[in-house]
VEXLUMMAR-324138 format. One record per residue (C-alpha): residue number from 1; chain; z, x, y. Coordinates in steps of 0.5 Angstrom, whole numbers. Layout:
@seq->NUM	mol->A	Z->Z	X->X	Y->Y
...
//
This chain:
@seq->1	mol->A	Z->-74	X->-7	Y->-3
@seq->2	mol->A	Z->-68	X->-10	Y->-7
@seq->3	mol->A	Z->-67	X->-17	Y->-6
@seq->4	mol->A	Z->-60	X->-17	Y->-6
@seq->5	mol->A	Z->-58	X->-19	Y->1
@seq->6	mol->A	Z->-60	X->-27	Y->3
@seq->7	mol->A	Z->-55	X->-32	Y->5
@seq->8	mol->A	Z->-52	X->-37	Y->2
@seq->9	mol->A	Z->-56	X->-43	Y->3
@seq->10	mol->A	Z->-52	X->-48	Y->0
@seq->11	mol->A	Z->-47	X->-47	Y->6
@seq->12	mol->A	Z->-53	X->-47	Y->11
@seq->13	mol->A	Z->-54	X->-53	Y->17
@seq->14	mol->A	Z->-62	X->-55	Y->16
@seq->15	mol->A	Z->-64	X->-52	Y->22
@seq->16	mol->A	Z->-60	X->-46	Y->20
@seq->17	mol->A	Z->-64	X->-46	Y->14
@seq->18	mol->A	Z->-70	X->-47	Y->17
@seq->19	mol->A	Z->-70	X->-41	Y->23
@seq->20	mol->A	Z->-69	X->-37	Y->17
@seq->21	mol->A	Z->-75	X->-39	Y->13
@seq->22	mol->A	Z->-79	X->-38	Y->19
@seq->23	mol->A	Z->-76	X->-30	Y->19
@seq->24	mol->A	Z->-79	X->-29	Y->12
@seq->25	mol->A	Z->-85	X->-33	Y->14
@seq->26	mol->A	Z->-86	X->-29	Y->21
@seq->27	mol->A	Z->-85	X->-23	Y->17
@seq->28	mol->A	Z->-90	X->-25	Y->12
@seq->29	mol->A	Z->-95	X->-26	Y->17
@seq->30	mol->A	Z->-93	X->-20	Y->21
@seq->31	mol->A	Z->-95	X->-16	Y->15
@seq->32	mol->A	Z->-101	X->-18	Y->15
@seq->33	mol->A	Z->-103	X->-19	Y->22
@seq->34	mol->A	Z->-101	X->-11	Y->22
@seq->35	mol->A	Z->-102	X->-7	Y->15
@seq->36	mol->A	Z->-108	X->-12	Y->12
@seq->37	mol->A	Z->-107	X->-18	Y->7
@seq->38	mol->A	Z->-104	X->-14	Y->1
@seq->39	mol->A	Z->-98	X->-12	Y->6
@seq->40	mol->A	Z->-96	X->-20	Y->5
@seq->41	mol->A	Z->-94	X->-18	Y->-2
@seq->42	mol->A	Z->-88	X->-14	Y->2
@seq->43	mol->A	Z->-84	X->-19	Y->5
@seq->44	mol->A	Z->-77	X->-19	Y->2
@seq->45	mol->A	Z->-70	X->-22	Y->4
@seq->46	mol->A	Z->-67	X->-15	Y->6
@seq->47	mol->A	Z->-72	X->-15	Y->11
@seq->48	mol->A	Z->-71	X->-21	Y->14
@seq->49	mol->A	Z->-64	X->-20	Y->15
@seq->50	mol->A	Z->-67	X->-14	Y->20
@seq->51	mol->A	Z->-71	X->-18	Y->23
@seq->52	mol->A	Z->-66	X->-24	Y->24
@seq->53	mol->A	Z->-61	X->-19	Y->27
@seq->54	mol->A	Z->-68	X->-15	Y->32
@seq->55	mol->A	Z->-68	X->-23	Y->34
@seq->56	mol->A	Z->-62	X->-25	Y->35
@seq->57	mol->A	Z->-61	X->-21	Y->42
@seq->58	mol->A	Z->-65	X->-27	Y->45
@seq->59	mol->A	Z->-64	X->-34	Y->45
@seq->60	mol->A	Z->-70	X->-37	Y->42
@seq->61	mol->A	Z->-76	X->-35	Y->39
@seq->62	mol->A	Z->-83	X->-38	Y->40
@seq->63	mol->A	Z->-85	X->-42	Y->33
@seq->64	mol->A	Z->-92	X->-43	Y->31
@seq->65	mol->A	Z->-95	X->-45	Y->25
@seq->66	mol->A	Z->-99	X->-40	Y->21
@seq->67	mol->A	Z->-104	X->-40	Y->15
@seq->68	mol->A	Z->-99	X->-39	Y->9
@seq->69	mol->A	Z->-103	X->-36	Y->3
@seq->70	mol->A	Z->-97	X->-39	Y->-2
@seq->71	mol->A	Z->-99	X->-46	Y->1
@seq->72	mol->A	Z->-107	X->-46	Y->2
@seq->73	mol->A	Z->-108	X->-53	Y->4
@seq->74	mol->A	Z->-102	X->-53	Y->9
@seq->75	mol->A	Z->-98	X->-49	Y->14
@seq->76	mol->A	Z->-91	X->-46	Y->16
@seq->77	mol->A	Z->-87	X->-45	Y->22
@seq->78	mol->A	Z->-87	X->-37	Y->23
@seq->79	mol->A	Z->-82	X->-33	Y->28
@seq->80	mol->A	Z->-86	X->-30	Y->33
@seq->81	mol->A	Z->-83	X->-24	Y->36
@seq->82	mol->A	Z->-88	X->-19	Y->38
@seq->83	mol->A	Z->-86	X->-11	Y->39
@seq->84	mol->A	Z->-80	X->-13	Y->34
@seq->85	mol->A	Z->-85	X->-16	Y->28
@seq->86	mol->A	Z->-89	X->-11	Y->29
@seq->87	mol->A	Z->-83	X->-5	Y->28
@seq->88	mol->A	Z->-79	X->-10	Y->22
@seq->89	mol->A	Z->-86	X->-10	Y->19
@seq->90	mol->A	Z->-87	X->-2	Y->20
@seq->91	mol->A	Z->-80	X->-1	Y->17
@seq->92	mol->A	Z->-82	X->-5	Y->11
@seq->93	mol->A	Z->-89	X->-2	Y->10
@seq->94	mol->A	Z->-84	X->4	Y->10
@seq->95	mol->A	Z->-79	X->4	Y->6
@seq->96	mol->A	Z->-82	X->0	Y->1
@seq->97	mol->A	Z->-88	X->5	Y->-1
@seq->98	mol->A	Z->-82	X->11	Y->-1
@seq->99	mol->A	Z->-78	X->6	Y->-6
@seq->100	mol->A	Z->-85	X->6	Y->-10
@seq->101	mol->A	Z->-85	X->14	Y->-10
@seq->102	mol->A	Z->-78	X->14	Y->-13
@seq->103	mol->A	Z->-80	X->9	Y->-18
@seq->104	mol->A	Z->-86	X->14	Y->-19
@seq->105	mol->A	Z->-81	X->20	Y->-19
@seq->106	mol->A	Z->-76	X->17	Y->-23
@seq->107	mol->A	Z->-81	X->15	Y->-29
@seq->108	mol->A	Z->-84	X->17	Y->-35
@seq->109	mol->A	Z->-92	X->19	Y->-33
@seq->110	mol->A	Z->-94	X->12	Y->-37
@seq->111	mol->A	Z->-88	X->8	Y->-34
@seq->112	mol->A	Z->-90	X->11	Y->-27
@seq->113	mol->A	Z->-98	X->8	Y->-28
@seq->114	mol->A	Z->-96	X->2	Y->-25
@seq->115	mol->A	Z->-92	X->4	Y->-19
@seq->116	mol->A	Z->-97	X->10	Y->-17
@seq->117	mol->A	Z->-102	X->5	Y->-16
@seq->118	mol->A	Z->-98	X->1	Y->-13
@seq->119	mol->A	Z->-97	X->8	Y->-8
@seq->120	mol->A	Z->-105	X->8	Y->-7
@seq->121	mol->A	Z->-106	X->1	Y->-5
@seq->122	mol->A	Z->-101	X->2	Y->0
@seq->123	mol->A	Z->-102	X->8	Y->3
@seq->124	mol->A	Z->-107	X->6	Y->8
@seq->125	mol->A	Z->-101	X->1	Y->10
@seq->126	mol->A	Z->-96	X->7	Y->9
@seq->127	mol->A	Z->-100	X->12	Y->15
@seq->128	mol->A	Z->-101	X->7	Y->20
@seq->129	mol->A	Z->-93	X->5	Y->19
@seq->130	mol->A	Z->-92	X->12	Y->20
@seq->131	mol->A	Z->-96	X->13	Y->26
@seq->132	mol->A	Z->-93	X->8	Y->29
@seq->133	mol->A	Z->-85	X->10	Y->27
@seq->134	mol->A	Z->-86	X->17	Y->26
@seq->135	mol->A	Z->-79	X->19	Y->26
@seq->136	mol->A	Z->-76	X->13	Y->22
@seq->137	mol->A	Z->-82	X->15	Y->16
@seq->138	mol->A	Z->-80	X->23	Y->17
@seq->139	mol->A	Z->-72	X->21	Y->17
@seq->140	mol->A	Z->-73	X->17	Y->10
@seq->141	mol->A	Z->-77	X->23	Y->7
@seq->142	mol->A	Z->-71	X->28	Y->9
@seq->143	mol->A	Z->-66	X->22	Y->7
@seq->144	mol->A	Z->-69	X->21	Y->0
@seq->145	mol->A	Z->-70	X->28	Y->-1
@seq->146	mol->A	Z->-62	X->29	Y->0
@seq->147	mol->A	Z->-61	X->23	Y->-4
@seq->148	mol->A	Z->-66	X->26	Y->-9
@seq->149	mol->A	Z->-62	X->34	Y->-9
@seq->150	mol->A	Z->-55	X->29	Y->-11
@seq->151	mol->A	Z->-58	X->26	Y->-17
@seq->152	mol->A	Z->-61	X->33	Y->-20
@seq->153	mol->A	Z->-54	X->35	Y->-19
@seq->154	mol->A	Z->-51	X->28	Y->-22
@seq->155	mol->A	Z->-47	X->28	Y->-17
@seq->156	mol->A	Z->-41	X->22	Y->-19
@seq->157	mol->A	Z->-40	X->22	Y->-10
@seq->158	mol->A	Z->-41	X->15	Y->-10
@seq->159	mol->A	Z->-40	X->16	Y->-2
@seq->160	mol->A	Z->-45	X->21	Y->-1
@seq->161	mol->A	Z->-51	X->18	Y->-5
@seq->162	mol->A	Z->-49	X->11	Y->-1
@seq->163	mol->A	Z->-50	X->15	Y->6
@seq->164	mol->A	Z->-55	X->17	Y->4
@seq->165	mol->A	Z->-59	X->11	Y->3
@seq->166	mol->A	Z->-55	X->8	Y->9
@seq->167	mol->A	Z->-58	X->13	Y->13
@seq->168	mol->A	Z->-64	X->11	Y->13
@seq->169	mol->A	Z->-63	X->2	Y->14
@seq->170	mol->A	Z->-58	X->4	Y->20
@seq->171	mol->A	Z->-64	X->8	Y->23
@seq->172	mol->A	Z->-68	X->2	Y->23
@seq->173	mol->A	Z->-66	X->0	Y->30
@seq->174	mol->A	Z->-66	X->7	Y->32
@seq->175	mol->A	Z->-73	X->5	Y->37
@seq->176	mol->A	Z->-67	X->0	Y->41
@seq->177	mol->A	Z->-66	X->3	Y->48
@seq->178	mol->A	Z->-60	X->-2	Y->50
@seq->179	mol->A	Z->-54	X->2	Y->46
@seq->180	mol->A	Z->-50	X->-5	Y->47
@seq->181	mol->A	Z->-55	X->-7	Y->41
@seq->182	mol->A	Z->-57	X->-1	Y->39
@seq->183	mol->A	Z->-50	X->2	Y->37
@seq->184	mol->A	Z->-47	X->-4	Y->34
@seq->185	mol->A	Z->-54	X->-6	Y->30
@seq->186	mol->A	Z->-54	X->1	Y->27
@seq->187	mol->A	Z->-47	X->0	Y->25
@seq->188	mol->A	Z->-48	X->-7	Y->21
@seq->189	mol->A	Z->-54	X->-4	Y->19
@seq->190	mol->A	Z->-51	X->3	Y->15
@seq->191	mol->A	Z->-46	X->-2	Y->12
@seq->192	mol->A	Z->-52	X->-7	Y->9
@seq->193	mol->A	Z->-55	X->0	Y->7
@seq->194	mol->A	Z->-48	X->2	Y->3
@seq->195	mol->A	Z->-47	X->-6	Y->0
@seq->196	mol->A	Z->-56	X->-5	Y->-1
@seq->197	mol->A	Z->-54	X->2	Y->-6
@seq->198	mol->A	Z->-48	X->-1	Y->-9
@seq->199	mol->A	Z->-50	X->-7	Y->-11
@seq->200	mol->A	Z->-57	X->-3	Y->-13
@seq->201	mol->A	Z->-53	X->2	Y->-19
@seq->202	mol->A	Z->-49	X->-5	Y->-21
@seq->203	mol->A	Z->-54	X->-8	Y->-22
@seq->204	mol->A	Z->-59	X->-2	Y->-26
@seq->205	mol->A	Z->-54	X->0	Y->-30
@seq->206	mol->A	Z->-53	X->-1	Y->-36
@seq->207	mol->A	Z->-60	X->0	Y->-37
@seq->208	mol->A	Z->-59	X->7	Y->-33
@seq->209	mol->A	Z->-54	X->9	Y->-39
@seq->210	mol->A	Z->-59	X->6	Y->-44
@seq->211	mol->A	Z->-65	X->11	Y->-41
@seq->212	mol->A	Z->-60	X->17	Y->-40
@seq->213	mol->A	Z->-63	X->16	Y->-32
@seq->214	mol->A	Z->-58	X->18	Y->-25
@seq->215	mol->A	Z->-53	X->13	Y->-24
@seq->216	mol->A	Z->-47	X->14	Y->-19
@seq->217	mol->A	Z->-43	X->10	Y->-22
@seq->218	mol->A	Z->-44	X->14	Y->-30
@seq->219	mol->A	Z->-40	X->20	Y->-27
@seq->220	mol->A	Z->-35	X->17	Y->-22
@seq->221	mol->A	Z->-33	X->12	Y->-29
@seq->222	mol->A	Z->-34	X->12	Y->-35
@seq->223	mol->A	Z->-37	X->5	Y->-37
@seq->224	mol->A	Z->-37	X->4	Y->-44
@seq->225	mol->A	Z->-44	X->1	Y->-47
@seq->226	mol->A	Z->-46	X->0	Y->-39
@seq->227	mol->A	Z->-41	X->-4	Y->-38
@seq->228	mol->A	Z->-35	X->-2	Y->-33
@seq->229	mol->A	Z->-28	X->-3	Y->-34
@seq->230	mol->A	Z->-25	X->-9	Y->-30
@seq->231	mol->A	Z->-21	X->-3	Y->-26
@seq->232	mol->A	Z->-27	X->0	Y->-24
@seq->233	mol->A	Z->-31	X->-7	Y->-22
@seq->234	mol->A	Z->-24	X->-9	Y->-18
@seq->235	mol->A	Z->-26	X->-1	Y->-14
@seq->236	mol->A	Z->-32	X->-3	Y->-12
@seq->237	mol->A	Z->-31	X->-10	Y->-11
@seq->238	mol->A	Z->-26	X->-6	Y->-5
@seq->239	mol->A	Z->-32	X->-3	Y->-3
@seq->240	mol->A	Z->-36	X->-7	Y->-2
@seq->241	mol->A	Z->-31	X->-11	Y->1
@seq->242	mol->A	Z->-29	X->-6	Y->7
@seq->243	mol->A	Z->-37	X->-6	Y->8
@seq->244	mol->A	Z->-37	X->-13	Y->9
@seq->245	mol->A	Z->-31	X->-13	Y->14
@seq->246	mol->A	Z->-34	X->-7	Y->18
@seq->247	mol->A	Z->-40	X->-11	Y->18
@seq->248	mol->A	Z->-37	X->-16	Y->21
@seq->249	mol->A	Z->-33	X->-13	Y->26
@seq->250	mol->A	Z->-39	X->-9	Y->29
@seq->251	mol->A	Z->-43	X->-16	Y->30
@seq->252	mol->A	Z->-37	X->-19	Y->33
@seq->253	mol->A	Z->-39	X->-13	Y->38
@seq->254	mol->A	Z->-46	X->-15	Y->39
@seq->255	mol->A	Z->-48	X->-20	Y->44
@seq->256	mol->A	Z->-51	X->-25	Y->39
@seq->257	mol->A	Z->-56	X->-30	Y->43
@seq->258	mol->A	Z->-58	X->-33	Y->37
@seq->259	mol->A	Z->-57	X->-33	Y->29
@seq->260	mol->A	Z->-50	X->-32	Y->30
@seq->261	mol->A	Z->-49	X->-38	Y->23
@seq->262	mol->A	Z->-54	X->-34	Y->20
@seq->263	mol->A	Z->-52	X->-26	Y->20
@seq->264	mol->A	Z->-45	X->-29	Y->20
@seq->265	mol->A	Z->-47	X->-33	Y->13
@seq->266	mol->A	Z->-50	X->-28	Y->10
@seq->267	mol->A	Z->-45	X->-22	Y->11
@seq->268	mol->A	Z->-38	X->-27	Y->11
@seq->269	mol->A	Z->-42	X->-31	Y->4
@seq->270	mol->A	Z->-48	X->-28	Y->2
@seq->271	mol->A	Z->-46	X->-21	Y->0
@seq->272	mol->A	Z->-39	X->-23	Y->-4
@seq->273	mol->A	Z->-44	X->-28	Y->-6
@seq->274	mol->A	Z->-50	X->-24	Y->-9
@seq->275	mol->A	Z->-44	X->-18	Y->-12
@seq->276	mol->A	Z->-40	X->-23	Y->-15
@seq->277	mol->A	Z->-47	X->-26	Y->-19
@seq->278	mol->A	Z->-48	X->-18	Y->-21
@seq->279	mol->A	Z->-41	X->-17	Y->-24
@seq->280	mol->A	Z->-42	X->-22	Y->-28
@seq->281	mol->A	Z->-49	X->-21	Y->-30
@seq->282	mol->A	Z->-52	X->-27	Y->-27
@seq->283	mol->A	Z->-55	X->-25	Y->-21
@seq->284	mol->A	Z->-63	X->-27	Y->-23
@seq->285	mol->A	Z->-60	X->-34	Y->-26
@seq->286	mol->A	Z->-57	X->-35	Y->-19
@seq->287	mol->A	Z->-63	X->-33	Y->-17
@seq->288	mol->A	Z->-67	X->-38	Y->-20
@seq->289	mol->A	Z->-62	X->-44	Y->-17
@seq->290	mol->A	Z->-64	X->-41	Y->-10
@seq->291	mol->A	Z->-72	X->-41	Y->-11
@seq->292	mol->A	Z->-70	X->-49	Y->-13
@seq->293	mol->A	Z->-65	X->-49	Y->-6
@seq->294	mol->A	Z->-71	X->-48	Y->-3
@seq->295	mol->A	Z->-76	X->-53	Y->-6
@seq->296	mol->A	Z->-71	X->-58	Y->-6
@seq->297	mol->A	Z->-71	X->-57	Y->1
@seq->298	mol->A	Z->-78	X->-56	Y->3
@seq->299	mol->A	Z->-80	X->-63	Y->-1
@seq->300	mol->A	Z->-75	X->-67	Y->2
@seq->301	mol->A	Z->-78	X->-64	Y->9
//
């Protein structure tokens, strides 16, 4: 996926940091317990955000320490959380193999090499989490191909294409029979799924002006060498803003038994934290001091 949604670390309690490290590792191992060891490669920070909020309905998890192909000589300690491992993992195997197909549709026929490999040696993975999540796989087609009839049109909406996407992450939870978890998850889902977009076309585009490819922001503004005016950064920033706060408000809604600093760090600190590091062009710097953040912690453990 994206990566753009994390928590501010350096803001985090030590057992906060930790139950959000065993989230990852968790995902990680249900990927392979579930779609093989290549399906590890999969894990990313967006999911484990899916993953801490499935979870958070119930006041602890069950911890074990699990074989870490990252760390060979040694274990982690991983979430535990049956049926909702097992669905995060499903959505992630999903949608990332549904991004990959886009790269794949939206690159030149040598610069998709790549990725239609990727595709063949994830699409053992991408049936069986298909099978599992039929209607979450057929909504991401019918979602994407949407998005898709947006891009051809070059539409400068930027509401229409970032629902778009949004639709697809909020339907993550759509499995959850209880609507006092389901509606308000879906909400600070859909809004992840807005901030995930607008990040993303941030993010990608002084290169999209450069490749001549869709970029909302290309027709909603006039960027100028790929850079947008501070104007044009201030009315996104207010976007993504009103996503921040709309998600807030539906977690406010959710009986949370857990991972309440987490959710709340990740909205309230993380997402104004990751746009304002794409704004100025330093979001992989700020990415690197994170990796650091956790080496420093894991050696001092």
């Amino acid at each position: 996926m994206f990566g753009y949604v994390r928590p501010r670390r350096d803001l985090l309690a030590k057992d906060a940091f930790a139950a959000y490290h065993a989230a990852y590792c968790g995902l990680c191992h249900a990927l392979g317990k579930h779609y093989g060891f290549r399906a590890r490669f999969l894990v990313n920070y967006d999911m484990t955000f899916l993953a801490l909020l499935r979870a958070s309905a119930r006041e602890s998890c069950p911890v074990k320490h699990c074989w870490c192909p990252a760390r060979v000589f040694g274990r982690k300690a991983c979430s535990i959380d049956g049926q909702n491992d097992a669905v995060t993992a499903a959505c992630t195997v999903i949608l990332c193999y549904e991004k990959l197909r886009d790269n794949v549709r939206d690159e030149s026929v040598l610069r998709a090499l790549p990725y239609r490999l990727l595709c063949w040696l994830f699409r053992r993975a991408y049936r069986k989490a298909s099978r599992r999540l039929p209607d979450f796989a057929a909504l991401c087609v019918r979602q994407l191909s949407a998005l898709h009839e947006l891009e051809q049109q070059a539409s400068p909406s930027i509401d229409a294409t970032a629902d778009a996407f949004a639709r697809i992450v909020s339907a993550c939870v759509g499995d959850l029979q209880d609507p006092a978890l389901r509606r308000p998850m879906e909400q600070i889902l859909y809004h992840t799924g807005r901030f995930l977009y607008l990040a993303d076309a941030l993010d990608d585009l002084q290169e999209d002006c450069r490749k001549d490819a869709y970029n909302p922001l290309r027709y909603r503004f006039s960027p100028s060498s790929g850079a947008l005016s501070a104007a044009d950064l201030d009315y996104l920033t207010q976007l993504t803003d009103s996503s921040v706060n709309l998600a807030g408000a539906a977690l406010e809604l959710l009986p949370l038994a857990s991972n309440r600093q987490l959710l709340e760090n990740m909205i309230f600190l993380g997402f104004p934290a990751v746009f304002s590091a794409v704004k100025s062009g330093k979001f992989q710097a700020r990415e690197l001091f994170w990796k650091k953040e956790i080496r420093k912690r894991t050696i001092q453990e």
